[in-house]
C-alpha positions in Angstrom: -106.6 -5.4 -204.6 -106.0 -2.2 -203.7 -109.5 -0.2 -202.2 -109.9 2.4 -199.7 -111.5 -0.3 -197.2 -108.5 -1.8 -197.5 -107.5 -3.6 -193.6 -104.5 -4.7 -192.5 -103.3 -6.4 -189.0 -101.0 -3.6 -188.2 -101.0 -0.6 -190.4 -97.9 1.7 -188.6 -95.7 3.5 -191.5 -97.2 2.7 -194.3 -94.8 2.7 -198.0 -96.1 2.7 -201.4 -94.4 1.0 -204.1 -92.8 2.7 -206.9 -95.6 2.4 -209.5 -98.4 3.1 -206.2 -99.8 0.0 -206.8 -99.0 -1.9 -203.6 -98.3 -1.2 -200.0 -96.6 -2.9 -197.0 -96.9 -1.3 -194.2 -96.5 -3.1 -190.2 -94.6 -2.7 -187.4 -94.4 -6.3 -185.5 -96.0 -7.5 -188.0 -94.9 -6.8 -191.9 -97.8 -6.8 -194.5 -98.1 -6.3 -198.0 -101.5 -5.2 -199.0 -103.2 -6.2 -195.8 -101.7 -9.9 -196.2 -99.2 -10.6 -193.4 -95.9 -11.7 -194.2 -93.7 -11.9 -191.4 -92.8 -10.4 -187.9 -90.6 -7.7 -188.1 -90.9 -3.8 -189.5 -89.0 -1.2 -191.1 -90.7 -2.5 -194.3 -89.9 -0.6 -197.5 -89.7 -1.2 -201.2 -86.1 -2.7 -202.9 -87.9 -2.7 -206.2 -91.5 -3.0 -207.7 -92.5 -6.6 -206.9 -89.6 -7.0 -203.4 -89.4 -5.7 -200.2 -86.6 -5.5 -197.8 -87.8 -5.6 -193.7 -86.3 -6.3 -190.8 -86.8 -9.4 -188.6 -87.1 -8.7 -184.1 -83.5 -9.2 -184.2 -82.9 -6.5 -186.9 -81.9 -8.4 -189.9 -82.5 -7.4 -192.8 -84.6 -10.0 -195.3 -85.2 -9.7 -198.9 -89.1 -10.9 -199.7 -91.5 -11.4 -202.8 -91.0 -12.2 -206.4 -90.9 -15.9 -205.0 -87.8 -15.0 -203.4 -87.2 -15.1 -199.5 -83.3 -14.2 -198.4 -81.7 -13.3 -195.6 -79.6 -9.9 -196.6 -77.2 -10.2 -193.5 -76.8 -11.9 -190.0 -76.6 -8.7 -188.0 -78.7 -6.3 -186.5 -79.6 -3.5 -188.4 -81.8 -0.6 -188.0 -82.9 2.6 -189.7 -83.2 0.1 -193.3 -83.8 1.4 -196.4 -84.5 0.4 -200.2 -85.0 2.0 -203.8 -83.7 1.1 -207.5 -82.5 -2.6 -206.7 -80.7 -1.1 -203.5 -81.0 -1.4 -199.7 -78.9 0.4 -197.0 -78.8 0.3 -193.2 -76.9 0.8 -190.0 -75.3 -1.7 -187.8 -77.6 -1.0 -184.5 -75.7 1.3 -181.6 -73.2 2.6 -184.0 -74.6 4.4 -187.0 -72.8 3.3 -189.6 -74.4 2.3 -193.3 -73.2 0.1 -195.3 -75.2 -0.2 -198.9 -76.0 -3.5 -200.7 -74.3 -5.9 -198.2 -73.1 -6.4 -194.9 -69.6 -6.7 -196.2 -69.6 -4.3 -198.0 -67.5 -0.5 -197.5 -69.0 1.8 -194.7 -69.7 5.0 -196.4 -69.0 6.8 -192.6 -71.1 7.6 -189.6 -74.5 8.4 -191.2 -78.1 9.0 -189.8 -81.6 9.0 -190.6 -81.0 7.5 -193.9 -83.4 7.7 -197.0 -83.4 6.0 -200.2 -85.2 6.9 -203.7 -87.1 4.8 -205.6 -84.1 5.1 -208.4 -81.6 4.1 -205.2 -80.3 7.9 -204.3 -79.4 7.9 -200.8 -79.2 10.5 -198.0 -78.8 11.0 -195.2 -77.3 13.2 -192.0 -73.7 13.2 -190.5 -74.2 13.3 -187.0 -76.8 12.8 -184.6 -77.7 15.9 -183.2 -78.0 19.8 -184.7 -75.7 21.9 -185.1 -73.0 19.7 -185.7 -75.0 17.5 -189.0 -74.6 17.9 -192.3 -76.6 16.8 -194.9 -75.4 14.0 -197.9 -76.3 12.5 -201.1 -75.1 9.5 -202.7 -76.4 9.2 -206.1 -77.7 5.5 -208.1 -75.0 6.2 -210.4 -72.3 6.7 -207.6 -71.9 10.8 -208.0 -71.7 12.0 -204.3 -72.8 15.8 -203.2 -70.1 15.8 -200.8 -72.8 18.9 -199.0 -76.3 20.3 -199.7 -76.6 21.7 -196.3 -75.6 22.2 -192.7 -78.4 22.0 -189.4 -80.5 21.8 -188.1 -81.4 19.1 -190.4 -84.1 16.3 -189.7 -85.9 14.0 -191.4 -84.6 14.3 -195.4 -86.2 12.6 -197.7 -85.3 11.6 -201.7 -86.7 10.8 -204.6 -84.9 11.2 -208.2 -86.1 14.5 -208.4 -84.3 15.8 -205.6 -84.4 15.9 -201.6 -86.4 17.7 -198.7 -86.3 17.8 -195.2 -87.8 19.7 -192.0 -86.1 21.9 -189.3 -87.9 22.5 -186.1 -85.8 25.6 -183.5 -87.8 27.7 -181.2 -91.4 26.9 -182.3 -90.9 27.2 -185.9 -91.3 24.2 -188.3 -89.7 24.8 -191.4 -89.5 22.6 -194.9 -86.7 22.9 -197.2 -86.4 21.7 -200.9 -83.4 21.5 -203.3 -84.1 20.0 -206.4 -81.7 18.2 -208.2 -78.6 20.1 -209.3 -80.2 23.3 -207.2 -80.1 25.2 -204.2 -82.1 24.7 -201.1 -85.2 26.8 -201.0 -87.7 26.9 -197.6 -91.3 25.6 -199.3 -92.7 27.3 -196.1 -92.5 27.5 -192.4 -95.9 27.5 -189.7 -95.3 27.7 -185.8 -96.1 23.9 -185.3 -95.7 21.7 -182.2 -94.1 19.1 -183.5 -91.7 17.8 -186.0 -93.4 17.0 -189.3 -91.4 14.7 -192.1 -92.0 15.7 -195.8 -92.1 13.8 -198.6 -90.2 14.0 -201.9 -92.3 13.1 -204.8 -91.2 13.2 -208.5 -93.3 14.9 -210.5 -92.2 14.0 -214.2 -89.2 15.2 -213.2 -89.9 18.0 -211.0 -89.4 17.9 -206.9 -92.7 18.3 -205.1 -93.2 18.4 -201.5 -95.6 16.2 -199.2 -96.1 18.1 -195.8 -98.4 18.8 -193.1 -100.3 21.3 -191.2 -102.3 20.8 -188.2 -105.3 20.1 -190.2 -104.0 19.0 -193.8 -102.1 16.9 -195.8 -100.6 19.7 -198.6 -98.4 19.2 -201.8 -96.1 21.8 -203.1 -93.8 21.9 -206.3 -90.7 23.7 -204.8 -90.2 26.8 -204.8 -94.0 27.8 -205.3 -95.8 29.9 -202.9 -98.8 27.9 -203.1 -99.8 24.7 -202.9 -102.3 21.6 -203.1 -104.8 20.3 -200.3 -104.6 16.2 -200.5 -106.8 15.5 -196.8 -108.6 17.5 -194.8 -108.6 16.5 -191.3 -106.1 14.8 -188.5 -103.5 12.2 -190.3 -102.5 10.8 -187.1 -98.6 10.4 -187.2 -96.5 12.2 -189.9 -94.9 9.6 -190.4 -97.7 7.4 -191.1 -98.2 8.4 -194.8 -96.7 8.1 -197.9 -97.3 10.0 -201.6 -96.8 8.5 -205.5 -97.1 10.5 -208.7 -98.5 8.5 -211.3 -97.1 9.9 -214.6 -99.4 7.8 -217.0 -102.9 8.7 -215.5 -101.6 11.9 -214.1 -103.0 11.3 -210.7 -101.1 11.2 -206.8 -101.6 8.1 -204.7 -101.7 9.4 -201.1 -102.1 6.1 -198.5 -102.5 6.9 -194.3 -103.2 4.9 -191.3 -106.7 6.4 -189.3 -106.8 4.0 -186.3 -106.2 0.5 -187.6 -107.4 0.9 -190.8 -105.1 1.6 -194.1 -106.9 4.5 -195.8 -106.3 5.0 -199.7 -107.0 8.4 -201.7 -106.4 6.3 -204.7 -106.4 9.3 -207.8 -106.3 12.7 -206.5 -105.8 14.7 -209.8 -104.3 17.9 -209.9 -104.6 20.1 -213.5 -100.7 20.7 -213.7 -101.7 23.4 -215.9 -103.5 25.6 -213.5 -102.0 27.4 -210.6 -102.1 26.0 -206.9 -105.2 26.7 -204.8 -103.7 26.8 -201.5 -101.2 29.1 -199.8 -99.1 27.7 -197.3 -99.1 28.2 -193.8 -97.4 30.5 -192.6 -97.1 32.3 -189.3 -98.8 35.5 -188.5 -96.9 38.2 -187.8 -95.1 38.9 -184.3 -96.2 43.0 -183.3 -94.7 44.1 -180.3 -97.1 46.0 -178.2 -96.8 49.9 -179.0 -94.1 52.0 -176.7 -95.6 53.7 -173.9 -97.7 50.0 -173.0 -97.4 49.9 -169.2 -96.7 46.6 -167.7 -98.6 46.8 -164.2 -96.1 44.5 -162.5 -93.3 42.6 -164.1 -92.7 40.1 -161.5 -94.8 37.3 -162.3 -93.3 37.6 -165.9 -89.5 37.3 -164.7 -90.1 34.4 -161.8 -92.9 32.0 -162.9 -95.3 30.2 -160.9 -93.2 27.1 -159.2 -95.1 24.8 -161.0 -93.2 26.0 -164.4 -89.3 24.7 -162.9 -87.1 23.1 -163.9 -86.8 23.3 -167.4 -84.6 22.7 -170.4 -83.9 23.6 -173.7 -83.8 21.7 -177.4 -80.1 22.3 -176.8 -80.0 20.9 -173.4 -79.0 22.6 -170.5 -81.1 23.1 -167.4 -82.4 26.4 -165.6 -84.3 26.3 -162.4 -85.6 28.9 -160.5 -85.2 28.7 -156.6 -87.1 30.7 -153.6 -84.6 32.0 -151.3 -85.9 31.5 -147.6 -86.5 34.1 -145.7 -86.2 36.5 -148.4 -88.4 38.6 -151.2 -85.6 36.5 -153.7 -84.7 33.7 -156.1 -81.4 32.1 -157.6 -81.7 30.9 -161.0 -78.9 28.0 -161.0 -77.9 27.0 -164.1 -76.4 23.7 -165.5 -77.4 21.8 -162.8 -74.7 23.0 -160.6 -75.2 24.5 -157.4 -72.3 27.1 -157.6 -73.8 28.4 -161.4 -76.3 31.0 -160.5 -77.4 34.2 -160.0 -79.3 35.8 -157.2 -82.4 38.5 -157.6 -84.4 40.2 -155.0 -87.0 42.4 -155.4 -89.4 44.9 -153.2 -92.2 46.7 -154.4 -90.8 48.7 -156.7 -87.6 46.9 -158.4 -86.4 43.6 -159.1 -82.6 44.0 -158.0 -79.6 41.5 -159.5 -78.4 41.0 -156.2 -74.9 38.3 -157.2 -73.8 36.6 -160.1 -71.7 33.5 -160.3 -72.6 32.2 -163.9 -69.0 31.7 -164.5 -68.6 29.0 -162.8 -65.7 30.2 -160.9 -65.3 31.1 -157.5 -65.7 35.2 -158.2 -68.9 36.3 -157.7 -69.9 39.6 -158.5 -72.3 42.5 -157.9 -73.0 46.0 -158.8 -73.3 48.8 -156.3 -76.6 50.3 -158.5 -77.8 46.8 -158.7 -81.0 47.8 -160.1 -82.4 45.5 -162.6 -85.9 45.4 -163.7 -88.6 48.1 -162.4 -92.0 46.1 -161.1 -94.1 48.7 -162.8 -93.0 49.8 -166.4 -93.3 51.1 -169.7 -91.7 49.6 -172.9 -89.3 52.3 -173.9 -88.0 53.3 -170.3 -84.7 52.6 -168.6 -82.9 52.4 -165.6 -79.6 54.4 -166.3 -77.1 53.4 -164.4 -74.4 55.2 -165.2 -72.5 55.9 -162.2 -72.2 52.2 -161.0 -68.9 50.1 -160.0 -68.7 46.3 -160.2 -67.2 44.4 -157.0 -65.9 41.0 -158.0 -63.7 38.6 -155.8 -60.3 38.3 -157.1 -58.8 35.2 -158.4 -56.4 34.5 -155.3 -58.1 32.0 -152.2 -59.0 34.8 -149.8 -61.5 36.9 -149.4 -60.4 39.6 -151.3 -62.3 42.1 -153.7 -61.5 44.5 -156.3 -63.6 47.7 -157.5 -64.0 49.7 -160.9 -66.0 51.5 -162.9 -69.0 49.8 -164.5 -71.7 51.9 -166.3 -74.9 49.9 -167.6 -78.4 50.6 -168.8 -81.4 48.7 -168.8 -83.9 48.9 -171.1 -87.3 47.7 -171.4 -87.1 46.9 -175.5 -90.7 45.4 -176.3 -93.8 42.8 -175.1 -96.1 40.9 -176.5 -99.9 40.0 -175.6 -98.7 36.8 -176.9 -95.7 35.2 -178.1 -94.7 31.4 -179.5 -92.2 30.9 -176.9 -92.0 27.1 -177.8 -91.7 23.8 -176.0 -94.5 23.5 -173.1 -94.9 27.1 -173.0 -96.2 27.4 -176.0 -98.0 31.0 -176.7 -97.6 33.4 -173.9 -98.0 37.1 -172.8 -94.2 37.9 -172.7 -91.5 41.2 -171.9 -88.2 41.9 -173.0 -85.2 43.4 -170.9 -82.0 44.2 -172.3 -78.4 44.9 -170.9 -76.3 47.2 -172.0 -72.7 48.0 -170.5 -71.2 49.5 -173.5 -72.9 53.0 -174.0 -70.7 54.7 -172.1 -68.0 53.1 -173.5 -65.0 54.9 -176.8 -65.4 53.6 -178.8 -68.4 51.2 -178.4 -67.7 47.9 -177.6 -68.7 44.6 -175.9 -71.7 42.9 -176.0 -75.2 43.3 -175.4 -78.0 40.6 -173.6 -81.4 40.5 -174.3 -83.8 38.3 -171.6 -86.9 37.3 -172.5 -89.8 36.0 -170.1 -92.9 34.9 -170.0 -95.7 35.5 -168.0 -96.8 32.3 -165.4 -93.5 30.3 -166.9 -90.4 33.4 -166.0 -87.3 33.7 -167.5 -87.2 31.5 -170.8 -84.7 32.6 -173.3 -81.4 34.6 -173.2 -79.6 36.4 -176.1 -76.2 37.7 -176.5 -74.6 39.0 -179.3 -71.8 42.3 -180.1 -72.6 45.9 -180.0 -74.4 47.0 -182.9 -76.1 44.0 -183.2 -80.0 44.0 -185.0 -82.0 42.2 -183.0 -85.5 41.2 -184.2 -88.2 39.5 -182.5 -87.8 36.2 -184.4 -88.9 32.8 -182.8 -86.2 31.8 -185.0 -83.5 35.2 -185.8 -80.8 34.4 -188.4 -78.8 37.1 -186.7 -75.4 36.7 -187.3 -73.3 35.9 -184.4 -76.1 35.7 -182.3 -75.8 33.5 -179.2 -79.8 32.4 -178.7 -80.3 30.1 -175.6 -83.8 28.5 -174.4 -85.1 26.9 -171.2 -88.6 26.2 -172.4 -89.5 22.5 -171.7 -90.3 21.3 -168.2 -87.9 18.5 -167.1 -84.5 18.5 -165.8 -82.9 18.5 -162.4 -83.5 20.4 -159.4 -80.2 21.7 -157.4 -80.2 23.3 -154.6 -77.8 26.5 -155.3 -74.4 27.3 -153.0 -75.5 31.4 -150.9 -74.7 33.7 -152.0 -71.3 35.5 -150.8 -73.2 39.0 -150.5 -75.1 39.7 -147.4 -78.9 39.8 -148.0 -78.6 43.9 -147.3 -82.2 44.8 -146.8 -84.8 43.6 -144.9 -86.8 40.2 -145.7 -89.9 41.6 -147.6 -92.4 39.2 -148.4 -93.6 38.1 -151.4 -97.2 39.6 -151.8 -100.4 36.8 -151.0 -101.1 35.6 -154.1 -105.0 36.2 -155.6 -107.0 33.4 -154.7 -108.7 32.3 -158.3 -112.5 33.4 -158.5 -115.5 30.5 -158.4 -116.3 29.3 -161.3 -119.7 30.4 -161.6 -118.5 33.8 -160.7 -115.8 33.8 -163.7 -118.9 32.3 -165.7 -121.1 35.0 -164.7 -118.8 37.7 -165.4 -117.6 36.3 -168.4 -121.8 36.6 -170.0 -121.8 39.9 -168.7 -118.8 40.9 -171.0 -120.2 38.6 -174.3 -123.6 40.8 -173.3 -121.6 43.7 -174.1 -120.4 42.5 -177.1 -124.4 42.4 -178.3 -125.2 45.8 -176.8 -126.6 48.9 -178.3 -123.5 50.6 -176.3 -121.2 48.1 -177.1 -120.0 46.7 -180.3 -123.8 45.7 -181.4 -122.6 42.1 -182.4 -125.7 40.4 -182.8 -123.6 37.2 -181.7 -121.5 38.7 -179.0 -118.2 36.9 -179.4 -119.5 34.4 -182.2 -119.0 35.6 -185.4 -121.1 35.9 -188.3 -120.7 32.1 -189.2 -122.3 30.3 -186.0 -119.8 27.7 -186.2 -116.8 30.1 -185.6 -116.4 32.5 -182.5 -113.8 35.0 -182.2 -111.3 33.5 -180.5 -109.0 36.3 -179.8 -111.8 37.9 -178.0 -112.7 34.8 -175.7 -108.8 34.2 -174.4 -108.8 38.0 -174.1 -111.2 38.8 -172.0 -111.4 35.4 -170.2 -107.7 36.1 -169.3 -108.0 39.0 -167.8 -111.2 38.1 -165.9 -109.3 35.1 -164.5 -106.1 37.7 -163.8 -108.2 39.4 -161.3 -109.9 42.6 -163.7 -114.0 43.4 -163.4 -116.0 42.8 -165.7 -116.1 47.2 -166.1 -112.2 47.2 -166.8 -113.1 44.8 -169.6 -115.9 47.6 -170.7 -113.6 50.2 -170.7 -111.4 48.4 -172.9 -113.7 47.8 -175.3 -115.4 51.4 -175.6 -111.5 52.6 -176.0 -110.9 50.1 -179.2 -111.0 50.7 -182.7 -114.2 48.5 -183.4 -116.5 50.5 -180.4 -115.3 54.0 -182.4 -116.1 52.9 -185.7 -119.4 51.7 -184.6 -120.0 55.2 -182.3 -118.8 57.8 -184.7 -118.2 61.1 -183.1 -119.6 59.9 -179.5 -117.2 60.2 -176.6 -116.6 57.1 -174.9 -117.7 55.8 -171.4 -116.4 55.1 -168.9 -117.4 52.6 -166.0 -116.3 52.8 -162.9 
């Protein structure tokens, strides 16, 4: 009955039963082991031999063991089964009731998921941060709190419950076994939100997850783990794991197109260690201090292709050309009179007004210098005699003057960083603002903006003096305020001018590089692999392939085929090389060459 040829009409979220020896699996169409049944979906498993589904209207049904029954006559969505059980939500509002429709609402709940024994949990709100996460147990004994968000996707089994969190990049899977803590299994920079699986292991919590290439188990809390599939899955959500304590095996079941595939005894020799480490990501190194950024422009305004954008948390940043001047306003929130003004000439980027308040006081410094175009990590701009000019609170035009020392520093870049969302990984600098040095006792707090070269300004951090920063995709800094605009999408406003007069002259933006032809960029690119092969080179007898034919060096190839389409020749590229760590280990004691 059950064979890995197995076919069924629709094979969307497929669901093992508890002993792994059936599945049903459909969404339009319910099946059970291929068979059709009935049209609906959200099929899952009430007990070994009975399903629960929902018809189109989202009813829910009881089917199987000769038994066909309608559960309740309204619409429910988000249905789930285990242990004789079945819960759902009335549609639009979110609220579960278990075992009947009459019966008690246990309050707002979300993404529910039942064990096979009947343990339910589920999340508290909708949205992070404000979730929690719940259990209801078979027996009735209710964990009033495992966890706060960001919370998605939890999943139960008798063992205990897992779930994913996905902030800035970083896709993390948690674990808390029964009567535990939560423990992270592991964490990878993935692009999308993967949904675990808690399987009971005798007993013991393991974890179903995925990379980008693998389907991986881990017992919780181990560093290392299992490989079930090699190769794309599809869907994460289009699997589903068994143990099978008599013949010691996991069941592992997937949709691949529209076919239901079955790894029907994968066997793993409990008494060995795991074989796999997980993923996780590789470390973040800032460039060293003293790195010179030639120009730090196209880093802090983007290309216009790269605005609007938005964040996981909402909000909405767009970045806005000024006419008739070397300037932009980023406008924030979608609301003309919530931005900030910056101007630059060929040597600084200035911070020319700010109205992020909201309010009708805009301000400015009289050293208004921001961000030097050329710049080193490590240096600042000390501005230390400096006064801040706001409009007062009253209708006129009237303005008030004090002191306002500041310094900014140039704290770190990266050759590439996981920014996140559709940025993805990007060359990227970080600026920091500091009023508070000159200040007795220190006080205040401190900003950190981060931007990305081609995309601009994408992330904004605030948090007290004294504050540790780290370079974190994902920082659990306390008291850390940690704000991204790095999905394309939102709405483009056109911003309120600025109260301050546009003091200098219009300077215009420099002519941007026209790209090179193709066969010029190919051309070049050979002359640099050639390099690679050469005597004088590194004297890789695959250039930028490595020893294995099927791999190349990867680095290498979005290196130098960066830089080449940046604008460099092909003898910038040389000189890099000779000056690398690889060229002098290969050239002991020679001097290296230049090109000019």
């Amino acid at each position: 009955m059950l064979r890995e040829d197995l076919e069924a009409v629709v094979t969307a979220f497929p669901r093992l039963s508890p002993d792994a020896a059936h599945v049903t699996s459909g969404w339009g169409t319910v099946e059970i082991d291929g068979r059709p049944i009935a049209p609906g979906q959200g099929s899952c498993w009430f007990n070994r031999e009975q399903i629960v589904y929902g018809d189109p209207q989202g009813c829910p049904w009881l089917y199987g063991g000769g038994t066909q029954l309608k559960l309740a006559s309204v619409g429910y969505n988000d249905l789930v089964a285990g242990g004789g059980r079945w819960a759902g939500g009335i549609v639009n509002s979110a609220v579960v009731r278990i075992d009947r429709s009459d019966g008690p609402s246990i309050e707002r709940a979300y993404q529910p998921a039942m064990s096979d024994a009947g343990d339910l949990a589920y999340l508290t709100a909708p949205t992070s941060p404000e979730h929690e996460l719940r259990c209801i147990r078979a027996g009735g004994t209710r964990a009033d709190l495992i966890t706060a968000g960001p919370i998605e996707y939890p999943s139960v089994c008798s063992a205990g419950i897992v779930w994913s969190s996905f902030a800035s990049g970083i896709q993390r899977t948690w674990a808390c076994p029964t009567g535990d803590t939560p423990r992270e299994v592991h964490a990878s920079f993935c692009r999308w939100e993967v949904r675990p699986i808690a399987v009971d292991v005798g007993g013991a919590l393991w974890v179903c997850s995925v990379d980008e290439t693998r389907v991986l188990l881990y017992p919780a809390g181990s560093t290392f783990g299992y490989v079930v599939i090699e190769g794309s899955v599809g869907e994460a959500n289009s699997k589903d794991v068994r143990y099978d304590l008599t013949r010691r095996a996991f069941r592992c079941v997937y949709t691949q197109g529209e076919q239901l595939i079955w790894i029907d005894a994968f066997r793993v020799d409990l008494s060995k260690p795991p074989n796999v480490d997980p993923p996780q990501p590789e470390p973040i190194v800032p460039l060293p201090a003293g790195t010179v950024i030639a120009d730090t422009l196209p880093y802090v305004i983007g290309t216009p292709a790269a605005w609007p954008r938005v964040g996981d948390e909402g909000g909405n940043m767009d970045c806005v050309p000024v006419a008739g001047q070397a300037a932009v306003a980023f406008v924030k929130f979608a609301s003309p009179s919530f931005a900030e003004w910056w101007r630059w000439d060929g040597d600084y980027i200035y911070h020319h007004e700010d109205r992020s308040d909201g309010l009708d006081q805009p301000y400015h410094w009289t050293k208004d210098r921001w961000i030097k175009r050329r710049w080193a990590i490590g240096e600042q701009i000390d501005s230390r005699e400096n006064n801040v000019i706001r409009r007062t609170a009253d209708e006129g035009d009237n303005w008030s003057e004090r002191p306002w020392a500041m310094v900014m520093r140039f704290v770190a870049a990266f050759e590439s960083y996981p920014c996140g969302g559709d940025i993805g990984d990007a060359p990227v600098i970080v600026v920091e603002y500091d009023p508070t040095y000159t200040l007795e006792p220190r006080r205040g707090g401190v900003e950190r903006f981060w931007f990305a070269a081609g995309w601009g300004w994408f992330r904004w951090q605030s948090a007290p003096f004294g504050t540790v920063f780290d370079f974190s995709p994902d920082p659990s800094t306390p008291n850390l305020t940690d704000a991204f605009f790095h999905r394309l999408g939102g709405v483009r406003v056109t911003p309120i001018d600025p109260v301050r007069p546009w003091a200098a002259p219009p300077v215009e933006p420099p002519p941007e590089e026209p790209m090179k032809p193709r066969d010029q960029f190919y051309r070049e690119f050979q002359d640099v692999n050639a390099f690679y092969q050469a005597d004088e080179g590194l004297k890789r007898p695959g250039g930028m392939m490595l020893n294995d034919p099927s791999r190349c060096d990867v680095e290498a190839m979005g290196a130098w085929g960066y830089d080449l389409a940046a604008g460099k020749t092909v003898n910038d590229c040389k000189n890099a090389i000779v000056r690398s760590d690889e060229w002098a280990t290969k050239h002991p004691g020679e001097v290296p060459p230049t090109f000019p």
